[in-house]
py3Dmol code that shows the C-alpha trace and the ligand (Angstrom):
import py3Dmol

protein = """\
ATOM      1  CA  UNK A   1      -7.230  20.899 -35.288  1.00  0.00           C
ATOM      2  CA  UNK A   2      -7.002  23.331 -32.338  1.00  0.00           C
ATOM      3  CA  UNK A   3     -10.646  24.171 -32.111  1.00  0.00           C
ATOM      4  CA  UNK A   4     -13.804  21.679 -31.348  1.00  0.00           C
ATOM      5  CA  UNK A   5     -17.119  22.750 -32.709  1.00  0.00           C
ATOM      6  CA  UNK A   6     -20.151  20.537 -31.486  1.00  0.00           C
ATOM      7  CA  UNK A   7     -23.586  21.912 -32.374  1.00  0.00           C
ATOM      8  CA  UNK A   8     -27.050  20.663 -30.688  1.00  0.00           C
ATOM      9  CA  UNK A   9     -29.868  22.597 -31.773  1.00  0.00           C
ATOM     10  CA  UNK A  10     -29.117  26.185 -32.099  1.00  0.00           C
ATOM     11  CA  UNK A  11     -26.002  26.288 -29.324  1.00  0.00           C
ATOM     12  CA  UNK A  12     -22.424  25.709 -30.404  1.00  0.00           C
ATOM     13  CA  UNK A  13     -19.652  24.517 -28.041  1.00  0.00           C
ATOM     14  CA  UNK A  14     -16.359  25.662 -29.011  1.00  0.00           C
ATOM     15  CA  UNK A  15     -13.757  23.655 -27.107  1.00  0.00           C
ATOM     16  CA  UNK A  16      -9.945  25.546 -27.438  1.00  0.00           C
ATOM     17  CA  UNK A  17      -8.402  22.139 -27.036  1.00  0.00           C
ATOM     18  CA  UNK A  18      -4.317  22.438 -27.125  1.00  0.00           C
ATOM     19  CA  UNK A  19      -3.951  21.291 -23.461  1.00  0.00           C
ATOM     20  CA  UNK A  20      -0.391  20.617 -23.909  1.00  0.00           C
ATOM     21  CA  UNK A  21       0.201  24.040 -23.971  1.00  0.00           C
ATOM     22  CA  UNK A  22      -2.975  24.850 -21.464  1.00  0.00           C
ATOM     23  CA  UNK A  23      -4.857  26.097 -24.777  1.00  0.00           C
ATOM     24  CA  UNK A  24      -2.981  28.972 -25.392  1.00  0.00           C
ATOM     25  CA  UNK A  25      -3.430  31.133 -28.014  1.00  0.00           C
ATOM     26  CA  UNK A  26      -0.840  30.961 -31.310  1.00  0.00           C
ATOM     27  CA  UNK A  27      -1.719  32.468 -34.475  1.00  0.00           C
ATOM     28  CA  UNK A  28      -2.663  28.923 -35.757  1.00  0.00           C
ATOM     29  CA  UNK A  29      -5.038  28.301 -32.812  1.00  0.00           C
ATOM     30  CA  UNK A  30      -6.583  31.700 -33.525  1.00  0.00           C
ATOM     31  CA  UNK A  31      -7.024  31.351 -37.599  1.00  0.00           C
ATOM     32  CA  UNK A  32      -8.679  28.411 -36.553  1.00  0.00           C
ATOM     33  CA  UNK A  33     -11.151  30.025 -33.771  1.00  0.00           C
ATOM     34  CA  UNK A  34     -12.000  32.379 -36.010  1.00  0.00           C
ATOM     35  CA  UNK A  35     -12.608  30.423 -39.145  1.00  0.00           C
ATOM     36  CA  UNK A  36     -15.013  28.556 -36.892  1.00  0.00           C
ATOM     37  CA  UNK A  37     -17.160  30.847 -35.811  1.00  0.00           C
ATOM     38  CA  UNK A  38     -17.302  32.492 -39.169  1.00  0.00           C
ATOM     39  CA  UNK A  39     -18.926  28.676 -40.422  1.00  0.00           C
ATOM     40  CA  UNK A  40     -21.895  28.977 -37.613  1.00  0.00           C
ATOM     41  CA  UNK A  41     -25.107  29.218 -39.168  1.00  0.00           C
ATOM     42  CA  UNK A  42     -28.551  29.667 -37.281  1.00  0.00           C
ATOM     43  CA  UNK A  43     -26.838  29.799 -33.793  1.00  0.00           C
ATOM     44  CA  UNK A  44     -28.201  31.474 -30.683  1.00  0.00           C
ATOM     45  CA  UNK A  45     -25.846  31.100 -28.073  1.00  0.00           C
ATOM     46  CA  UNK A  46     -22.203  29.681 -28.205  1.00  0.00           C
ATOM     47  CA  UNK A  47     -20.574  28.494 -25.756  1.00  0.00           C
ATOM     48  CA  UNK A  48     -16.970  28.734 -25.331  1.00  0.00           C
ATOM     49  CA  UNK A  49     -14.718  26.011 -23.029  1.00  0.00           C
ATOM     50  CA  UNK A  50     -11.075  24.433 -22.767  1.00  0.00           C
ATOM     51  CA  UNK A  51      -9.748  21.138 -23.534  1.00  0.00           C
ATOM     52  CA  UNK A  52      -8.027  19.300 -20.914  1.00  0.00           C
ATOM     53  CA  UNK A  53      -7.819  19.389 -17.203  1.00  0.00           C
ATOM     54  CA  UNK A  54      -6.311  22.646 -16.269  1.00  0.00           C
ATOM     55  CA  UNK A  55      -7.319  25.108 -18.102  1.00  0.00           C
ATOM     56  CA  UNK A  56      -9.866  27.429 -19.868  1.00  0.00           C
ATOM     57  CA  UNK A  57      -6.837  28.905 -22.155  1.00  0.00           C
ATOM     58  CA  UNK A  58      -3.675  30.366 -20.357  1.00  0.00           C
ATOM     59  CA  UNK A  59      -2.823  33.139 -22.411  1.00  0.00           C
ATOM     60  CA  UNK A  60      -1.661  34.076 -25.706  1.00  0.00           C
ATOM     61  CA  UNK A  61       1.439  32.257 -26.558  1.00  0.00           C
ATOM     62  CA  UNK A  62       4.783  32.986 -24.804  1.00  0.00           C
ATOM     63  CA  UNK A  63       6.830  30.541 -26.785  1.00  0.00           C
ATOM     64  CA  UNK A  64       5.224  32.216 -29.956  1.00  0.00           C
ATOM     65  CA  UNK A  65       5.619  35.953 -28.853  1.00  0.00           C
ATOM     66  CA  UNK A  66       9.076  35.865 -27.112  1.00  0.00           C
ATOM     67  CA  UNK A  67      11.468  36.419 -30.361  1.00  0.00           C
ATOM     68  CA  UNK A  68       8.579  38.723 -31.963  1.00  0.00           C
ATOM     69  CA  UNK A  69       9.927  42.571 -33.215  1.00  0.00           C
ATOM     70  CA  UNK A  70       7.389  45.372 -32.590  1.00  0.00           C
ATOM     71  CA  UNK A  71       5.562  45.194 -36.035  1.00  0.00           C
ATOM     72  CA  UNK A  72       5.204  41.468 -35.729  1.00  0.00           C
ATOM     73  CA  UNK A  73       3.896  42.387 -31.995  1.00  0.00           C
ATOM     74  CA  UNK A  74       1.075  44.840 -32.778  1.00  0.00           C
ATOM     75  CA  UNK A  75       0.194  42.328 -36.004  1.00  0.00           C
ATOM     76  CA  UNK A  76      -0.394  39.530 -33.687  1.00  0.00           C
ATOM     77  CA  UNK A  77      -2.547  42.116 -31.462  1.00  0.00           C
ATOM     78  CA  UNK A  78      -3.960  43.323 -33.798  1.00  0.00           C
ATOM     79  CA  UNK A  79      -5.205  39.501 -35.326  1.00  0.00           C
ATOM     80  CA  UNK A  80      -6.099  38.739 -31.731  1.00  0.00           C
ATOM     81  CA  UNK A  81      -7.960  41.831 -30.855  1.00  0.00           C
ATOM     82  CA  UNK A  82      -9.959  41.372 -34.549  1.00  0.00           C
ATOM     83  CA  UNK A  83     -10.853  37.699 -32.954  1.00  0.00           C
ATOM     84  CA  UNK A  84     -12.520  39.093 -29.611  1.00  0.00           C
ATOM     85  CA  UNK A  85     -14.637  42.035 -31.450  1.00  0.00           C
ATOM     86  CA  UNK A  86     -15.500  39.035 -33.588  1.00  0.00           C
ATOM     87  CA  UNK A  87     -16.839  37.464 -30.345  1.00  0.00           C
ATOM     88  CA  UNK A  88     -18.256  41.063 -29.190  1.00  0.00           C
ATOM     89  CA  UNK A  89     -19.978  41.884 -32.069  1.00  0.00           C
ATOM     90  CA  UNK A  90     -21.122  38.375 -33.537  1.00  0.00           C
ATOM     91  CA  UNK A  91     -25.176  37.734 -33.610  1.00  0.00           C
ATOM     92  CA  UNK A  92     -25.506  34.861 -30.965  1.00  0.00           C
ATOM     93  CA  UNK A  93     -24.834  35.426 -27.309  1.00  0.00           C
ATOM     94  CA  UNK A  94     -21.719  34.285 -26.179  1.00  0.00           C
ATOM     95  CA  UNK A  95     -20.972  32.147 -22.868  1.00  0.00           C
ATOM     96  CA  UNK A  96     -17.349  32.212 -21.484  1.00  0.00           C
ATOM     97  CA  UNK A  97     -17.292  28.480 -19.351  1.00  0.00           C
ATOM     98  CA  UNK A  98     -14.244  28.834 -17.246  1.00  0.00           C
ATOM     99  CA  UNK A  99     -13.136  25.810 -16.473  1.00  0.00           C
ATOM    100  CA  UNK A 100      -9.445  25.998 -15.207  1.00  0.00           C
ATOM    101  CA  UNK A 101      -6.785  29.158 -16.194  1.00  0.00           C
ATOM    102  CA  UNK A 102      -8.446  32.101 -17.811  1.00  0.00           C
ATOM    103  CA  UNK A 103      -4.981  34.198 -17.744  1.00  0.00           C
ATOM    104  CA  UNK A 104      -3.683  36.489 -19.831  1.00  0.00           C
ATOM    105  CA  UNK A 105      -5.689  35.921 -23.509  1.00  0.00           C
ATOM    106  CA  UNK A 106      -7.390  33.661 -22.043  1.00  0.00           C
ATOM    107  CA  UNK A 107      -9.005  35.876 -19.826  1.00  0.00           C
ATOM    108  CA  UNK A 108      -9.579  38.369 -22.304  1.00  0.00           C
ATOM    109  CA  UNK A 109     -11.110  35.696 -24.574  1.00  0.00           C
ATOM    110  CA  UNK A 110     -13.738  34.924 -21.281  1.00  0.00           C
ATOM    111  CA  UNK A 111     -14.079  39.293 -21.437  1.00  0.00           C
ATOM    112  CA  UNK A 112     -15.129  39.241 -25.162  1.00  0.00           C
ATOM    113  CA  UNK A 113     -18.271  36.391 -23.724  1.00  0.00           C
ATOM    114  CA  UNK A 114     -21.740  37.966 -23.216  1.00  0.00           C
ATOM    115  CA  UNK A 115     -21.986  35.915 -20.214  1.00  0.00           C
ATOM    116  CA  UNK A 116     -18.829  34.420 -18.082  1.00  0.00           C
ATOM    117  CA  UNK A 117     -19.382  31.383 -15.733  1.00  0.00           C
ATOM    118  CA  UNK A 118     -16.702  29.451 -13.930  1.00  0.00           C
ATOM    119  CA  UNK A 119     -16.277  26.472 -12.215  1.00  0.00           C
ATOM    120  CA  UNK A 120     -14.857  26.661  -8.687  1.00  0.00           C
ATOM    121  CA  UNK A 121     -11.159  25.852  -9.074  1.00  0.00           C
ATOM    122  CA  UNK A 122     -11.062  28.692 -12.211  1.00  0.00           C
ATOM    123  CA  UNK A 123      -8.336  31.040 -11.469  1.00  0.00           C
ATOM    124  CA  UNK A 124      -8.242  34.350 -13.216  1.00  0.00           C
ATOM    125  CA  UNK A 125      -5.505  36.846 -14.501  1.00  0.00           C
ATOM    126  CA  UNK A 126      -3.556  39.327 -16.172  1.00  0.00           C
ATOM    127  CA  UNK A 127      -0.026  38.182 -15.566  1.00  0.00           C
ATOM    128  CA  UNK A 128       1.554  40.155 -18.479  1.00  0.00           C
ATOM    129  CA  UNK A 129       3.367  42.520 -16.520  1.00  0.00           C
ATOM    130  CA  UNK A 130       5.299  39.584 -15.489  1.00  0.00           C
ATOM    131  CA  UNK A 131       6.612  38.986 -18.805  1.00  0.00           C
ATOM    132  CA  UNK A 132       7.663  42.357 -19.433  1.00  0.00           C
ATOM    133  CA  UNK A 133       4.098  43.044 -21.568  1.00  0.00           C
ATOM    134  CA  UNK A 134       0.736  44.285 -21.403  1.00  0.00           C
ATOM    135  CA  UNK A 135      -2.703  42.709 -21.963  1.00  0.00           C
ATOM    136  CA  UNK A 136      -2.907  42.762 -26.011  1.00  0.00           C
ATOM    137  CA  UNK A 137      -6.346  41.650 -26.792  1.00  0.00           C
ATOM    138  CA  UNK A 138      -8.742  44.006 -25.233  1.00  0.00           C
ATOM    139  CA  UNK A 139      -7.740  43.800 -21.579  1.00  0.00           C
ATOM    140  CA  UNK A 140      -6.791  46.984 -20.811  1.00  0.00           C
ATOM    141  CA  UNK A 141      -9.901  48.011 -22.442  1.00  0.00           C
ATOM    142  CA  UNK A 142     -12.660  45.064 -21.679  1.00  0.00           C
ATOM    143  CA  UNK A 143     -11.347  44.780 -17.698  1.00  0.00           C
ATOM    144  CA  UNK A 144     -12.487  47.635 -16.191  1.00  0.00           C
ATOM    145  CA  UNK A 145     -16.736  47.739 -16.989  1.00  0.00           C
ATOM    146  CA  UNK A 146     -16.878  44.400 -15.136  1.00  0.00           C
ATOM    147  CA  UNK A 147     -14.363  44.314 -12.472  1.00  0.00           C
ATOM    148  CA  UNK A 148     -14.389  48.588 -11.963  1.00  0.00           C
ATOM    149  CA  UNK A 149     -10.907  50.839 -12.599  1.00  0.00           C
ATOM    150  CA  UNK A 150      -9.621  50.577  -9.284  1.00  0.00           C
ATOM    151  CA  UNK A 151      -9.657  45.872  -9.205  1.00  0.00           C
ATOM    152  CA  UNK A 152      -8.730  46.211 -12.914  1.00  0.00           C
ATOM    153  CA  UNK A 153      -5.602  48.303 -12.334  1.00  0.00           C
ATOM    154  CA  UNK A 154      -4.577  46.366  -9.683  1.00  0.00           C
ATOM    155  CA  UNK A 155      -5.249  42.948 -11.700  1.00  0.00           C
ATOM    156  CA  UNK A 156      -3.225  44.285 -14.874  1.00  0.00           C
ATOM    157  CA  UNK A 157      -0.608  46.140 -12.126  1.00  0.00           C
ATOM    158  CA  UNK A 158       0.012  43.200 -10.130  1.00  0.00           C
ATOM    159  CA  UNK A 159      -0.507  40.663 -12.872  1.00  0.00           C
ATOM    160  CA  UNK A 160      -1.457  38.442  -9.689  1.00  0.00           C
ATOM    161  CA  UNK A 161      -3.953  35.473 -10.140  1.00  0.00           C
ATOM    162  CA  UNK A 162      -7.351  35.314  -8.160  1.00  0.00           C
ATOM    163  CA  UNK A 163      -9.470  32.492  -7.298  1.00  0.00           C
ATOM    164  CA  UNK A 164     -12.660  31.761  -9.002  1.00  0.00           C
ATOM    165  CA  UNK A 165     -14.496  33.559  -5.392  1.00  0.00           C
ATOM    166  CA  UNK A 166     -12.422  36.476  -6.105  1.00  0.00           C
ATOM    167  CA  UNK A 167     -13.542  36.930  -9.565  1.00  0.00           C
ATOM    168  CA  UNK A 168     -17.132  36.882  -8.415  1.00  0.00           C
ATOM    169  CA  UNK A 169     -16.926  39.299  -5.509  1.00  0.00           C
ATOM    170  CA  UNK A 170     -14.989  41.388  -8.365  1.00  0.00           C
ATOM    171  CA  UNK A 171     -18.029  40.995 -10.923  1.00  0.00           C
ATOM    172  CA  UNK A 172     -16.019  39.106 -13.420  1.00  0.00           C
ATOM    173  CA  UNK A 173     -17.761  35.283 -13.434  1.00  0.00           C
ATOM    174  CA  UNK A 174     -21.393  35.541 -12.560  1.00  0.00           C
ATOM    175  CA  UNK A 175     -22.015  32.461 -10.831  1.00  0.00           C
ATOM    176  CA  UNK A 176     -19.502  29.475 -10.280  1.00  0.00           C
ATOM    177  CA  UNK A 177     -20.382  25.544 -10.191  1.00  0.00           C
ATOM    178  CA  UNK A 178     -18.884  22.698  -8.998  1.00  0.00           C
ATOM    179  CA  UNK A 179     -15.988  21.638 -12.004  1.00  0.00           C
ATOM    180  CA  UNK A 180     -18.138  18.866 -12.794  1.00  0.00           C
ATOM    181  CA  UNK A 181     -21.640  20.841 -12.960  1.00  0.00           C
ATOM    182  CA  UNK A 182     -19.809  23.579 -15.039  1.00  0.00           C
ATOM    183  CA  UNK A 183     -21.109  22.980 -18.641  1.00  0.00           C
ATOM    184  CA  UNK A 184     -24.564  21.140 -17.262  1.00  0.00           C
ATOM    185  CA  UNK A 185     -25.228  24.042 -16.005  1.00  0.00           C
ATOM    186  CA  UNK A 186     -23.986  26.384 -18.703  1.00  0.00           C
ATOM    187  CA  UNK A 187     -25.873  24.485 -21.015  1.00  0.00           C
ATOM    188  CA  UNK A 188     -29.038  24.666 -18.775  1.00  0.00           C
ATOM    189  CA  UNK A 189     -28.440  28.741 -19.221  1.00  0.00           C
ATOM    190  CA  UNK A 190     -27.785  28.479 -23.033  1.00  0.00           C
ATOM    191  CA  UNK A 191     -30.371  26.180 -23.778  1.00  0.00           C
ATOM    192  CA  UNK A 192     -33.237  28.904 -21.744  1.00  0.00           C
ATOM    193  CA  UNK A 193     -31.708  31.738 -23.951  1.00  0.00           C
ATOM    194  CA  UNK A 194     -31.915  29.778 -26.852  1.00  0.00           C
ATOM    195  CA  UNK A 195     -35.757  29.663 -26.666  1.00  0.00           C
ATOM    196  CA  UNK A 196     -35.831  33.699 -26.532  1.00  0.00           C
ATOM    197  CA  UNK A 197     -36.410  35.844 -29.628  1.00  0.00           C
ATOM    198  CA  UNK A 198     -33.353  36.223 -31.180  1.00  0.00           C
ATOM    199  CA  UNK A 199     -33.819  39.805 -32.662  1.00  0.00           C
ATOM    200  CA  UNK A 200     -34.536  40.628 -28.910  1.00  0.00           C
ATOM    201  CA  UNK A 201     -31.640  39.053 -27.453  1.00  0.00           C
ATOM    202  CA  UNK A 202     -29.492  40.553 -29.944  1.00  0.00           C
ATOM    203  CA  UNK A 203     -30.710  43.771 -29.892  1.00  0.00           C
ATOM    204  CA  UNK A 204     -30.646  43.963 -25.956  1.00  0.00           C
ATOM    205  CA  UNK A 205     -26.748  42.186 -26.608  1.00  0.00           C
ATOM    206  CA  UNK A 206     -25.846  45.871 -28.371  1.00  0.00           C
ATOM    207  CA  UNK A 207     -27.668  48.182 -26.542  1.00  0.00           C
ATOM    208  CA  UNK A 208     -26.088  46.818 -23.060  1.00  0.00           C
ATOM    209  CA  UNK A 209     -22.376  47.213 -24.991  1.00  0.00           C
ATOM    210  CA  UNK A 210     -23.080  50.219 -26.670  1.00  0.00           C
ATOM    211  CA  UNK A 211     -23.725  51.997 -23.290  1.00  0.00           C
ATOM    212  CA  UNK A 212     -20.867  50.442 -21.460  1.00  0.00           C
ATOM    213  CA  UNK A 213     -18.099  51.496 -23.956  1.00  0.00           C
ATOM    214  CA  UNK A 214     -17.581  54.672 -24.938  1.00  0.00           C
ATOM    215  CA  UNK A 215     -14.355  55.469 -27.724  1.00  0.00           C
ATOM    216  CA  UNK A 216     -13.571  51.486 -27.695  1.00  0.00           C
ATOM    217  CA  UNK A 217     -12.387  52.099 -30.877  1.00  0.00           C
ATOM    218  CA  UNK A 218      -9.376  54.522 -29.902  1.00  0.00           C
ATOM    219  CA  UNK A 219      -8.634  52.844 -26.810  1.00  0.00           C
ATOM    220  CA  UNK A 220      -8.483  49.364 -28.518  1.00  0.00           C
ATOM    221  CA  UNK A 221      -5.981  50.985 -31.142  1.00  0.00           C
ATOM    222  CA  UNK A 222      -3.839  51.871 -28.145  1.00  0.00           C
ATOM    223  CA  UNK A 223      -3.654  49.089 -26.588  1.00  0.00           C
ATOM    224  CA  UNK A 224      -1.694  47.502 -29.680  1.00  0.00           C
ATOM    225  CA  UNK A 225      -0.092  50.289 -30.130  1.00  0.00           C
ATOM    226  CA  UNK A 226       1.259  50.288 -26.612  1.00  0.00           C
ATOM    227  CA  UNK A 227       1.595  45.991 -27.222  1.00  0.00           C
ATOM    228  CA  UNK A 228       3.681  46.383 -30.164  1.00  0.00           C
ATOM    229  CA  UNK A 229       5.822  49.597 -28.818  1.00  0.00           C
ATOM    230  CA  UNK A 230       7.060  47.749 -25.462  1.00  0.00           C
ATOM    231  CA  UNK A 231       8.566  44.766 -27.745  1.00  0.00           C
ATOM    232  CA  UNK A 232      11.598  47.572 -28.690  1.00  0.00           C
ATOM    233  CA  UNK A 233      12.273  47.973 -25.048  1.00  0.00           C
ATOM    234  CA  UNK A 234      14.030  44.568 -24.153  1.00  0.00           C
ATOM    235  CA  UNK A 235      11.582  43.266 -21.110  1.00  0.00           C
ATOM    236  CA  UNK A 236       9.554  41.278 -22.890  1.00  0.00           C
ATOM    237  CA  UNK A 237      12.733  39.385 -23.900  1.00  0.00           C
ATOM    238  CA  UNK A 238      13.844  39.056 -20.849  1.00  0.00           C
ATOM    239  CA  UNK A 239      10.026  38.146 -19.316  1.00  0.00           C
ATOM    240  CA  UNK A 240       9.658  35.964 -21.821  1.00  0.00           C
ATOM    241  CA  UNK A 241      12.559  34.247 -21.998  1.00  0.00           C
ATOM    242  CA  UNK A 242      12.395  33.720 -18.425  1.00  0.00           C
ATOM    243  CA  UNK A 243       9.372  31.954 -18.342  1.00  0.00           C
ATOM    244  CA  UNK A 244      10.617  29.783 -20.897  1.00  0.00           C
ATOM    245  CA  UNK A 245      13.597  28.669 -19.099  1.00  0.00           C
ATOM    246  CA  UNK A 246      11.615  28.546 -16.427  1.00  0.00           C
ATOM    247  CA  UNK A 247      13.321  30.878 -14.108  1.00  0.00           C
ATOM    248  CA  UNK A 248      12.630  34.718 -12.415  1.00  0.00           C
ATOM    249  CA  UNK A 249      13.158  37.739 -14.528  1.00  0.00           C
ATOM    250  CA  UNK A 250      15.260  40.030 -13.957  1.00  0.00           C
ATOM    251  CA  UNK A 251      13.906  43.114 -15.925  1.00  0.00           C
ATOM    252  CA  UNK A 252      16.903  46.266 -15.965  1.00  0.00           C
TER     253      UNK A 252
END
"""
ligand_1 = """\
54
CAA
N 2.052 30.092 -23.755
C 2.780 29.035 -24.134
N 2.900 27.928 -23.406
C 2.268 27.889 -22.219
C 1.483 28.964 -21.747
C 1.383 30.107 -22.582
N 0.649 31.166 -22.244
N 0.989 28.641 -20.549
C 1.454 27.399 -20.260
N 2.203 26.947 -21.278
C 2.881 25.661 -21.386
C 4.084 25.613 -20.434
O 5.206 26.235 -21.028
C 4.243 24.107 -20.272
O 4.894 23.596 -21.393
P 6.037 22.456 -21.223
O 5.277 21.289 -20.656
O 6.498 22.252 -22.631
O 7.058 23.007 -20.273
C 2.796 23.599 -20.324
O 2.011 24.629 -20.931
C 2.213 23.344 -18.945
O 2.401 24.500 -18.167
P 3.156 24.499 -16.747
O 4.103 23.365 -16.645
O 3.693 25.869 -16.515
O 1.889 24.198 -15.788
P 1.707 24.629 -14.270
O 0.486 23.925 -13.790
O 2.982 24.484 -13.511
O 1.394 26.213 -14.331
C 0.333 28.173 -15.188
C 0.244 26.653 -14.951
C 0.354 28.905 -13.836
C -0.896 28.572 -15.987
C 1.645 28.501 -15.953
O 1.716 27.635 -17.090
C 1.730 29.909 -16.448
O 2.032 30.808 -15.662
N 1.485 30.114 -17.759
C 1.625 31.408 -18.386
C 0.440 32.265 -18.109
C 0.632 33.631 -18.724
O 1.596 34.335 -18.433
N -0.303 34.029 -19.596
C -0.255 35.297 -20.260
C 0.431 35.163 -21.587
S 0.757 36.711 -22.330
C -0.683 37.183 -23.097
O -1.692 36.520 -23.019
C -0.544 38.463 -23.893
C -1.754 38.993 -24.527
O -2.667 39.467 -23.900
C -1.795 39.084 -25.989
"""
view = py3Dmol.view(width=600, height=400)
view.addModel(protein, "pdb")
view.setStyle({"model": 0}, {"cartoon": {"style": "trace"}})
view.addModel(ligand_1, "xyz")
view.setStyle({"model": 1}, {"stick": {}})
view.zoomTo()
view.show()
């Protein structure tokens, strides 16, 4: 198992716990997320966290992705993406608790969260662009109401990682705490939301997304589209292969 589920009243803590590969996201690790969350039953607020030391989840997985074809591509967006609007549109409140790497997936995982807090050695990013891809699970979409057009096209641009400060001044994690106050504290925050009305909570969850996305639908649809078309172009081989063999790319 790939996925932790400990429930205490009505929270859930879902641990992505795969720290040999920093928690990142295969197909496997996914199926399993999902099928987890579809089992919660009277839950208010779930929280969600990484295993290990290092890192909240550190992307989707290269080793996974970097032989894939373009149909394979946009299907493994496509799963992914189905995961997050899971998240998005689920009936508790979600809380993203950074603890480590949030890159890549993994970022966009802490984007699908109601509520993102971090601890203060988080770091934050959409490195794709190194690896000759594109954020394939909402990013390009679920960046910019937090963090503004101009940050997020520089973020997904750049691909450069921030610092958990950063991604506060930039609006992405509300509040950061010490590493070892992160999930006290998180838990302190899901524990005062779980004594709320849920209908209210929920209701307020919707109305909140509903006005901050306009045509997610189409622009979610291009984002895999774009995902799956870039795999005929050779750079994510080469970006992908790179980072496997742990040296630069060196993209035509
Ligand atoms: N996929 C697969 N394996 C990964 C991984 C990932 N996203 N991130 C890290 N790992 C693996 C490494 O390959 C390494 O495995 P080995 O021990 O077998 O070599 C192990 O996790 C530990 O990683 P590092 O040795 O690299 O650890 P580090 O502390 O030196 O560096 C890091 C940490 C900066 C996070 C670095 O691992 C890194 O840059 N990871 C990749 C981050 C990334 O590019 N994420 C985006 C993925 S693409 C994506 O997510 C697309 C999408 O939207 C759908």
């Amino acid at each position: 198992m790939n996925i932790q589920t400990e429930v205490k009243n009505k929270i859930a803590t879902i641990t992505i716990d795969r720290p040999k590969a920093l928690n990142a996201l295969n197909l496997e690790v996914l199926t399993e997320l999902k099928s987890e969350l579809s089992k919660l039953k009277n839950i208010s607020v779930v929280i969600f966290t990484g295993g290990g030391e290092k890192a909240f989840v550190a992307g989707a997985d290269i080793a996974a992705m970097s032989a894939m074809k373009p149909e394979e591509a946009k299907k493994f967006s496509e799963f992914g993406q189905s995961v997050i609007q899971f998240i998005e549109e689920a009936p508790f409140i979600s809380i993203a608790a950074v603890n480590g790497f949030a890159l890549g997936g993994g970022l966009e995982l802490a984007l699908a969260c109601d509520l993102i807090y971090a601890s203060t050695s988080a770091k934050f990013g959409l490195p794709e662009t190194n690896l000759g891809i594109i954020p394939g699970f909402g990013g390009t979409v679920n960046l910019i109401p937090r963090a503004g057009y101009a940050r997020a096209m520089e973020m997904i641009l750049t691909g450069r990682m921030i610092s958990a400060e950063e991604a506060k001044t930039f609006g992405i994690a509300l509040e950061l705490f010490q590493p070892a106050d992160l999930i006290p504290k998180v838990n302190e925050i899901a524990e005062k939301l779980s004594k709320k009305g849920k209908q209210s909570l929920l209701c307020a969850k919707y109305l909140v997304k509903a006005n901050a996305f306009s045509e997610k639908e189409a622009a979610i649809k291009a984002e895999r589209d774009g995902f799956a078309r870039l795999f005929d172009s050779g750079e994510p081989k080469e970006g992908m292969t790179a980072f496997l063999e742990k040296r630069e790319p060196q993209f035509k």
